[in-house]
C-alpha positions as CSV (number, residue, x, y, z in Angstrom):
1,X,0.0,0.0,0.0
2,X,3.0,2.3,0.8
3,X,4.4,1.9,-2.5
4,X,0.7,2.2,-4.4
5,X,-0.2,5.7,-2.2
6,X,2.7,7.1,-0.3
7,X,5.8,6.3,-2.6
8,X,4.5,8.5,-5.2
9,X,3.7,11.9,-3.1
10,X,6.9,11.5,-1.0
11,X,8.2,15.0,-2.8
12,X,5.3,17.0,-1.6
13,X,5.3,20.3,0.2
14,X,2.6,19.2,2.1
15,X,3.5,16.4,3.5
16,X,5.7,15.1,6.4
17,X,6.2,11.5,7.2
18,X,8.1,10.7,10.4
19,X,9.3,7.0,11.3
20,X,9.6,6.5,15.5
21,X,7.1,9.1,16.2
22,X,4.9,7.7,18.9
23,X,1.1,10.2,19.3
24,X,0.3,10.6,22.8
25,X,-3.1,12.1,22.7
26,X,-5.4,14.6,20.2
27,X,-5.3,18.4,21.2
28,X,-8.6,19.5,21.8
29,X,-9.9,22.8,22.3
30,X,-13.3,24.0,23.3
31,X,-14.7,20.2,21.7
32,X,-12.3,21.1,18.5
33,X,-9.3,19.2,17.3
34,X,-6.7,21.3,17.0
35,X,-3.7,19.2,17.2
36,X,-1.9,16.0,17.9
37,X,1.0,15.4,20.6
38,X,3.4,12.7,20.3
39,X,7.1,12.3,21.0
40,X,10.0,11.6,18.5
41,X,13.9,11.2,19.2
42,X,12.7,11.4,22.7
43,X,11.6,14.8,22.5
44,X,7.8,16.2,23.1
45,X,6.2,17.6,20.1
46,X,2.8,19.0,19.2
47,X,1.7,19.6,15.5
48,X,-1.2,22.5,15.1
49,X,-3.9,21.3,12.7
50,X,-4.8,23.6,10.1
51,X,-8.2,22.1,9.3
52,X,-8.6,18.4,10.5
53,X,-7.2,15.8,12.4
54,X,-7.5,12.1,11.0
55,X,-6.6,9.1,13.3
56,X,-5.4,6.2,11.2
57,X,-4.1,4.2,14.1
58,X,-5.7,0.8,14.4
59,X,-8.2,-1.0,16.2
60,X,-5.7,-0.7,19.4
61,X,-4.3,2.4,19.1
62,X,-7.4,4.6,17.7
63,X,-9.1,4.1,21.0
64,X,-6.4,4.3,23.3
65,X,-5.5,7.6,21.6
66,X,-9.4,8.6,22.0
67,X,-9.2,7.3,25.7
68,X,-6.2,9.5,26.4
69,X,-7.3,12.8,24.9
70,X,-10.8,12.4,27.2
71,X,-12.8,10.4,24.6
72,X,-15.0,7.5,26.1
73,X,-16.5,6.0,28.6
74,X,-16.7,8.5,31.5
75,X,-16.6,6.5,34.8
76,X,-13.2,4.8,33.0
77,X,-11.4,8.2,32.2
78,X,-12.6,9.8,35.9
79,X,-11.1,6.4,37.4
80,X,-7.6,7.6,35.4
81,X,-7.9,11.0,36.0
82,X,-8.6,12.0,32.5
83,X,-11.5,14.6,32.0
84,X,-14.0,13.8,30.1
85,X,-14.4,15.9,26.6
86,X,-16.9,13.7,25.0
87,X,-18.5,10.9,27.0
88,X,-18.7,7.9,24.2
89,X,-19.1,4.7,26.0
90,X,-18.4,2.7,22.6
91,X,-14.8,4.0,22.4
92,X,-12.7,-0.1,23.0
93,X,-16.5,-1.8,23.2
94,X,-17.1,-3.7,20.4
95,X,-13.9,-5.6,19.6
96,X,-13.7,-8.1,17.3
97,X,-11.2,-10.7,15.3
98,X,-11.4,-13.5,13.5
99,X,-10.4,-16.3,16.0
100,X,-7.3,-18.5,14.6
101,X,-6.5,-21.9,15.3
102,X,-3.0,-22.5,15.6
103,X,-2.4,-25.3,13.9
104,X,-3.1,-28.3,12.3
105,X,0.8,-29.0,11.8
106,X,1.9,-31.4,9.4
107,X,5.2,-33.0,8.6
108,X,6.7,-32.9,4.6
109,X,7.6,-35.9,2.5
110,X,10.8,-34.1,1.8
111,X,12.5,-31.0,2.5
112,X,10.6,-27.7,1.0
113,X,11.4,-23.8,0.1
114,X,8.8,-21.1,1.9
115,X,8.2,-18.5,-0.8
116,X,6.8,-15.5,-1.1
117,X,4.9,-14.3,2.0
118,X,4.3,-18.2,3.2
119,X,1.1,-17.7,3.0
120,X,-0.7,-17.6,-0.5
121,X,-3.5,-20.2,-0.4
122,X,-7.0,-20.5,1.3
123,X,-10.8,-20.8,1.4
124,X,-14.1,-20.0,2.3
125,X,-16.2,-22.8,3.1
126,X,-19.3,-23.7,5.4
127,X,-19.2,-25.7,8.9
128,X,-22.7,-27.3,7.8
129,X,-24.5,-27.7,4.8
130,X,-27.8,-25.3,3.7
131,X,-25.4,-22.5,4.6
132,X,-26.0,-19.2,2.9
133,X,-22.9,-17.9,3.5
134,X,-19.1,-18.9,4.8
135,X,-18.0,-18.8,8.1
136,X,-14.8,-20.3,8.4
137,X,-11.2,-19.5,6.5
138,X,-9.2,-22.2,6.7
139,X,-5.4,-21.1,5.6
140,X,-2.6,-22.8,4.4
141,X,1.1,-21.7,5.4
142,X,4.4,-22.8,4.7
143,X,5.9,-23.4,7.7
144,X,4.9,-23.9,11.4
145,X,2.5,-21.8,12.5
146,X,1.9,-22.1,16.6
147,X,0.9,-21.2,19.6
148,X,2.8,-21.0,22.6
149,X,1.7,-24.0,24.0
150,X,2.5,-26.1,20.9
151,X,5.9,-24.2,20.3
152,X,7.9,-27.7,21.1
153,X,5.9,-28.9,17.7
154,X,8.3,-26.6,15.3
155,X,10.5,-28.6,13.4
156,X,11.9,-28.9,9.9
157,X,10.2,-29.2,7.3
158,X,6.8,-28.5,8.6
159,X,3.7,-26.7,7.3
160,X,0.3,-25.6,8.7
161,X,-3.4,-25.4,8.2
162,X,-4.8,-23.2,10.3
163,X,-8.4,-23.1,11.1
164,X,-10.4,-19.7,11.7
165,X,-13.7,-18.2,11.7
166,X,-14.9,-15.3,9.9
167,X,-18.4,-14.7,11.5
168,X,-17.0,-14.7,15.7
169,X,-19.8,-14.2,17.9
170,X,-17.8,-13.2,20.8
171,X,-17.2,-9.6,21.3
172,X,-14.3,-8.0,23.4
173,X,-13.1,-4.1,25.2
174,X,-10.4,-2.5,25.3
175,X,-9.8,-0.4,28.4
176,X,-6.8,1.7,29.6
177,X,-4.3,0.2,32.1
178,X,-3.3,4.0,33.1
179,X,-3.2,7.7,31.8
180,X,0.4,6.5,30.8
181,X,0.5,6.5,26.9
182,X,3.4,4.2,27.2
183,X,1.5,1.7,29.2
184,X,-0.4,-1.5,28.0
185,X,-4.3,-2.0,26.9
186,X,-6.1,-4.1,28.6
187,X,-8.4,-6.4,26.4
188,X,-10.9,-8.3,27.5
189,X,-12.0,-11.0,25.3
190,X,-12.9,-14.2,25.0
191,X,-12.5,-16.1,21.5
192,X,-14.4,-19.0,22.5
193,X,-17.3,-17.1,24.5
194,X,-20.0,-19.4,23.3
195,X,-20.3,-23.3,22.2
196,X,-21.4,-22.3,18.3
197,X,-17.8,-20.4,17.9
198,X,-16.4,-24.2,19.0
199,X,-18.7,-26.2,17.5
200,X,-17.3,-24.4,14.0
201,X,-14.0,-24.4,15.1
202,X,-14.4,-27.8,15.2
203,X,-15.8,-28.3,12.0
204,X,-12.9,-26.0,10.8
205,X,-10.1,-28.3,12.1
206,X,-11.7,-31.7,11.2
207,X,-11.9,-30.3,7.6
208,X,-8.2,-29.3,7.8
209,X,-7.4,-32.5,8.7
210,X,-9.5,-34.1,6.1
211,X,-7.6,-31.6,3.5
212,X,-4.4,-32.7,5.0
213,X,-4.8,-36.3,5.3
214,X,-6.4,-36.4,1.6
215,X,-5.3,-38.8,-1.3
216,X,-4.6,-35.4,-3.1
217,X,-2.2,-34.1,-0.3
218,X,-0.1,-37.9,0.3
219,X,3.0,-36.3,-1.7
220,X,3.8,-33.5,1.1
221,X,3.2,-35.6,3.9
222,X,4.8,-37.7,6.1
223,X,2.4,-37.5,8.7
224,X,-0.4,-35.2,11.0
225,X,1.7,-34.1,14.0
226,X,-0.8,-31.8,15.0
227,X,-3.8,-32.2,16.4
228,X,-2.6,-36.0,15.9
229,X,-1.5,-38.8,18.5
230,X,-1.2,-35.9,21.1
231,X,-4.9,-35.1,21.2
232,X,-6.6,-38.3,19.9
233,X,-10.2,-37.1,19.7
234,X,-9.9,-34.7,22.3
235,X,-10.2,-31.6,19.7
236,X,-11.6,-29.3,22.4
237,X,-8.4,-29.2,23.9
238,X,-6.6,-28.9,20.7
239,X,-8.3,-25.6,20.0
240,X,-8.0,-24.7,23.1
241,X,-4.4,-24.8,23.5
242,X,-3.9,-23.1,19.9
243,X,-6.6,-20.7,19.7
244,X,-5.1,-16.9,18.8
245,X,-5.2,-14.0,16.9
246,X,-6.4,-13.9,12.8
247,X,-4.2,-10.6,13.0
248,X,-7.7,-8.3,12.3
249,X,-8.4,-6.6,15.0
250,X,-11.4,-4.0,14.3
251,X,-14.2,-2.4,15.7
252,X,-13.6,-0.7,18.9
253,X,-14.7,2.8,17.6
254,X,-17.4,1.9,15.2
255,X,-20.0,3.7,13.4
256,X,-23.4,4.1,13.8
257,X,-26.2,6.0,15.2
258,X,-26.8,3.9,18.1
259,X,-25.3,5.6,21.7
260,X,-22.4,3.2,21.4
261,X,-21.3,4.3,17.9
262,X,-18.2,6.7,18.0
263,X,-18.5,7.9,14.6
264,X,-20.8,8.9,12.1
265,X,-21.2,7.9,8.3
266,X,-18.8,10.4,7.1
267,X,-15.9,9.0,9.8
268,X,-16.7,12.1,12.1
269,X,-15.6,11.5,16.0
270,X,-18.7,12.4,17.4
271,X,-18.9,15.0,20.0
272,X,-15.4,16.6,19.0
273,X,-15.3,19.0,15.5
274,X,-12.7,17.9,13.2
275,X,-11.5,14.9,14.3
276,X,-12.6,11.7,12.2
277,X,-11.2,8.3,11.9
278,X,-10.1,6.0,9.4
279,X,-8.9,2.4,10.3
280,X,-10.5,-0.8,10.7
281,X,-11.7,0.4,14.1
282,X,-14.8,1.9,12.4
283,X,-16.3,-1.0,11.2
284,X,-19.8,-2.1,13.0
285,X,-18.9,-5.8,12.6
286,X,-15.9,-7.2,10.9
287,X,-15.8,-8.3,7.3
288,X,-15.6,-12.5,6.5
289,X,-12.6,-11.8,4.5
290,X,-9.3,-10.4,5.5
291,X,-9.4,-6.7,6.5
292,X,-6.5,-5.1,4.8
293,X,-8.6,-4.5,1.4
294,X,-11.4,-2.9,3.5
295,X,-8.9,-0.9,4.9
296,X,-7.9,0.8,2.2
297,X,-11.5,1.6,1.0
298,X,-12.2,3.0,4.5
299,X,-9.1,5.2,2.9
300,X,-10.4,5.8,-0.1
301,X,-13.9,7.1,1.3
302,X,-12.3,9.5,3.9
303,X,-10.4,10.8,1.0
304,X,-13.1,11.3,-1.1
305,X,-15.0,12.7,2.0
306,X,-12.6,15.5,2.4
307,X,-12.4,16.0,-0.9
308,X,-15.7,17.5,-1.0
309,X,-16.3,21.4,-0.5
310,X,-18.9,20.5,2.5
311,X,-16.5,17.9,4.4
């Protein structure tokens, strides 16, 4: 995306990229953004916003940025000693990823080259028939692809499909640790809240094994380390032990009209004049598919969005 957007408007008067620079907070004035602080070479720093100030900082970071400059849920930024500017009690509700099942590890024939990004083939596919839509993603990647508890599985010539889903039911918050920009989030979440995300996970793994352990697949392997003689039948465990993190975090500052929504259909923050948002945090619920290509539409709008004589 850098090379497609930034690369070519590098030589620009009007624009300033700085590598390091770590944003504290949003200046806010009388309910108006009028800056952003941050620190760079370990120095303090505030840049003065001539007309708007866009937060493009993730589903982490967009809210803890919020959080610090007085944006959310009140009780939580009197219990920091942050005053409240606008009380939004969405800003870190909402959370949501599509939960990852790290792995179903198998063991090559031979010894094999990763290439590329290691990670260049999957699917979309059902956990029952008569389903309308997809709501697992099942990915295949080129090496071993773990969790901490199955870490001692990593070996040579090893490769992994991972189960996932793409419709999660659970939902998560994010919540500030301390006023301390350099401290941790908190996140509350809980993959497998309810037995439907583990009945699919389960579907999702026995299908990666099935795809693993196929006529089709007998020239790459050896054998099914993983869930294999370790868990038997006992798949619950399995995912239990390997459950993680798709990588697509998203919706902890999402739009709407609802009193938990924290910004409106033309990315504005609401309750604070020119500040809007553009990341995956927006999103109401998350997309089936991977999140970076809805990313950069969510780009695309707020350009044309500002674009516009009205804003």
């Amino acid at each position: 995306m850098a090379v497609s957007y930034l690369y070519p408007v590098m030589d620009q008067p009007n624009l300033t990229v700085l590598t390091e620079a770590v944003v504290q907070r949003v200046v806010i004035e009388k309910a108006k953004a009028v800056g952003v602080a941050f620190t760079w070479n370990g120095q303090q720093h505030v840049v003065r916003a001539h007309h708007e100030v866009v937060l493009s900082l993730g589903a982490f970071n967009t809210p803890r940025t919020l959080m610090l400059s007085g944006i959310g849920e009140e009780n939580e930024l009197r219990r920091l000693g942050i005053p409240a500017i606008s009380a939004l009690p969405g800003v870190g509700a909402n959370f949501q990823d599509h939960t990852l099942v790290a792995t179903c590890l198998f063991e090559a024939n031979e010894p094999f080259e990763s290439r590329n990004n290691k990670a260049e083939a999957t699917l979309f596919w059902g956990s029952q028939s008569g389903q309308a839509t997809p709501d697992i993603q099942p990915f295949l990647i080129e090496m071993p692809h773990l969790s901490d508890v199955h870490r001692s599985y990593a070996a040579a010539n090893t490769w992994s499909l991972s189960p996932a889903i793409i419709r999660p039911q659970s939902r998560g918050r994010l919540r500030l640790r301390s006023a301390d920009p350099a401290d941790d989030l908190s996140l509350e979440w809980s993959p497998l809240g309810t037995s439907e995300e583990m009945r699919i996970l389960r579907a999702a793994t026995e299908l990666c094994r099935h795809i693993g352990n196929s006529s089709e697949m007998r020239p790459f392997v050896r054998r099914e380390l993983l869930p294999g003689a370790a868990y038997a039948e006992n798949l619950t465990d399995f995912i239990r032990n390997g459950v993680t993190s798709y990588g697509h975090a998203s919706c902890t500052a999402k739009m709407g009209r609802d009193a938990m929504s924290v910004v409106d259909s033309r990315l504005k923050v609401y309750g604070v004049d020119n500040l809007r948002i553009a990341d995956a945090s927006i999103m109401p619920n998350i997309t089936l598919g991977n999140t970076m290509a809805p990313c950069v539409l969510i780009g695309e709008r707020l350009g044309e969005i500002l674009s516009t004589t009205n804003g």
